[in-house]
N, C-alpha and C positions, 0 to 999 in steps of 0.2 A: 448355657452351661459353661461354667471356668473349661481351659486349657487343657487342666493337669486332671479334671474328672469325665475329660471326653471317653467316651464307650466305645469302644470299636467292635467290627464284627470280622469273621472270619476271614471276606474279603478283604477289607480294610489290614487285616495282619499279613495278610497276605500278599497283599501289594508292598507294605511295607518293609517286609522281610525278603520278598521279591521270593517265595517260595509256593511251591504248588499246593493248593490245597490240602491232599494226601500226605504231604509234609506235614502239613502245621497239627494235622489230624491224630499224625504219630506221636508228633513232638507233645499234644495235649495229655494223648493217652498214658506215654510215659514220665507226665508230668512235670518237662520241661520249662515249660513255658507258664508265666501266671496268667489264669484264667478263672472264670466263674461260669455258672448256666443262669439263663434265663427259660423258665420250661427247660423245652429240648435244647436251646438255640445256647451256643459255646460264644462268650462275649467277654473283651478283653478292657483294662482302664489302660488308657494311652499313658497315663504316668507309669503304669506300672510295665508296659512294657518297654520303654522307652529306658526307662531305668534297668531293665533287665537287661537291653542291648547294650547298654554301657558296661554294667559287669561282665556279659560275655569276651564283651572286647576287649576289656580290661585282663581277664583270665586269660585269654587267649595269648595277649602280648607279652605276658609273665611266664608262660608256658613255654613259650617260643624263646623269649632270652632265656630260659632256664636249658631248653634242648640246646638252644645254639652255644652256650656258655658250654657245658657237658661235652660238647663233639668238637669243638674249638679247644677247651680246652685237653680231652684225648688225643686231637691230632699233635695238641702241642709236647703232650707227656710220652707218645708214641714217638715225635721227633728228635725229642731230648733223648729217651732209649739208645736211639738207632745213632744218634753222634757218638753214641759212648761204645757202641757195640755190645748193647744187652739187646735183651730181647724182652717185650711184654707181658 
């Protein structure tokens, strides 16, 4: 089987994400995560989550320079206030 069409199973997401079962079960449920069933059995394509881990982390990093930009720059609008002796 190609690389990019490997299947994985719950374990296998699991190990991967390094999260417990009961995790990954939530995260199905509320449909975080891409997924598919086989029967009962919840089974995931390695491109497609590998791909999802990129965009998470991707969001994530964005997120974060977006809070950190915001509170850096408040602190910065807060310290220009207080040289002027205004207030916020």
């Amino acid at each position: 089987m190609a690389e990019g069409r490997e299947v994985l199973t719950v374990k296998d997401v699991c190990d991967l994400l390094r999260v417990h079962p009961s995790t990954l079960y939530k995260m199905i449920k509320e449909g975080k995560v891409p997924t598919f069933r086989i029967g009962s059995k919840w089974r995931f394509r390695k491109d497609a989550i590998l791909q999802w881990m990129v965009e998470k982390s991707t969001h994530a990093r964005q997120v974060r320079a977006a809070v950190n930009s915001r509170v850096n720059g408040q602190d910065q609008y807060q310290r220009m206030l207080g040289s002027r002796g205004l207030k916020g």
